[in-house]
C-alpha positions in Angstrom: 78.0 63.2 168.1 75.1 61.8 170.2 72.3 59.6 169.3 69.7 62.6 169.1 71.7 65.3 167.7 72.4 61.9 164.8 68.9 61.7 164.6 67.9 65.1 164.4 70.1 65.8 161.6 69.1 62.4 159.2 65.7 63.6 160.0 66.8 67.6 158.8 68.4 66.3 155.9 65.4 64.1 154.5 63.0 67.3 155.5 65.2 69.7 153.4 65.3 67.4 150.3 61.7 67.7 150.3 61.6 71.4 150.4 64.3 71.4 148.2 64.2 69.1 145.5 67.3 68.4 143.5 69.1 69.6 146.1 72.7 68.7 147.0 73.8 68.1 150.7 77.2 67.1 151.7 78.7 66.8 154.9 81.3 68.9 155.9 83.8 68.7 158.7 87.5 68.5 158.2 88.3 72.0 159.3 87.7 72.5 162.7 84.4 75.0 163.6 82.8 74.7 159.9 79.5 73.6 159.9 78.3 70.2 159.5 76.2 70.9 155.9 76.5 72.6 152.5 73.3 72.5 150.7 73.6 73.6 147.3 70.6 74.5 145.3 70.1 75.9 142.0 72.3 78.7 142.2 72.3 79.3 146.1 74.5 77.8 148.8 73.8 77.4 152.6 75.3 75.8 155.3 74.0 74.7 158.4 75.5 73.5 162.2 73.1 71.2 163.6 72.8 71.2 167.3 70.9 68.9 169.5 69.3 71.7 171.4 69.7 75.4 171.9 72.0 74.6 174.6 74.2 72.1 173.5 77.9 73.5 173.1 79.3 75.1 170.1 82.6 74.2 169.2 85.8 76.8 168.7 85.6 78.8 165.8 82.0 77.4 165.0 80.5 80.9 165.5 83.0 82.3 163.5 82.2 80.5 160.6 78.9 80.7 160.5 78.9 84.1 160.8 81.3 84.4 157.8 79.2 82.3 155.8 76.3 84.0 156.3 77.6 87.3 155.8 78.2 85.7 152.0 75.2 83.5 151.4 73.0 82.0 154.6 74.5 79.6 157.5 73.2 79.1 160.9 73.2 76.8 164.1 70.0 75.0 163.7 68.1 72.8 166.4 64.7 71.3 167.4 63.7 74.7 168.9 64.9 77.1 165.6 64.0 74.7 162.9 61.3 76.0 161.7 62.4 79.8 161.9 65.2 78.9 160.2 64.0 76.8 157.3 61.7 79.3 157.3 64.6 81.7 156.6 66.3 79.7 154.2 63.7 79.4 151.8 63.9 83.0 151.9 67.3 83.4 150.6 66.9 80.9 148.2 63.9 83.2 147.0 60.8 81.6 147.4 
């Protein structure tokens, strides 16, 4: 993982915990093409594939998953560019 796709996620993480308080993040990443993060919140689950930018390239299977995911809670690729849109999104499903 590079420097800034390192720093964009520590920076993602501490920004969701704000948004989100209590909520749990773990780091994910011993199957091949899952996403990087589960958030757990209250009752709701998400997980999320940080990307350094919208063109940086996605791993096999990553697509997959996240579409799997979200077809059962919420998961997408986020990055500088989406972030807002999808927190945005997110706070959605976990109804606010």
């Amino acid at each position: 993982m590079s420097k800034l796709e390192s720093d964009f996620k520590t920076k993602l993480i501490s920004e969701i915990k704000d948004i989100f308080p209590g909520c749990m993040i773990f780091h994910l990443g011993e199957t091949q093409g899952i996403p990087d993060m589960l958030i757990l919140y209250k009752k709701k689950w998400a997980t999320l594939e940080g990307k350094r930018n919208s063109k940086s390239k996605k791993q096999p299977n990553q697509l997959y998953y996240v579409e799997k995911m979200n077809d059962m809670s919420f998961s997408r690729f986020i990055y500088p560019e989406n972030k807002e849109e999808v927190l945005n999104d997110l706070q959605k499903s976990f109804k606010f």
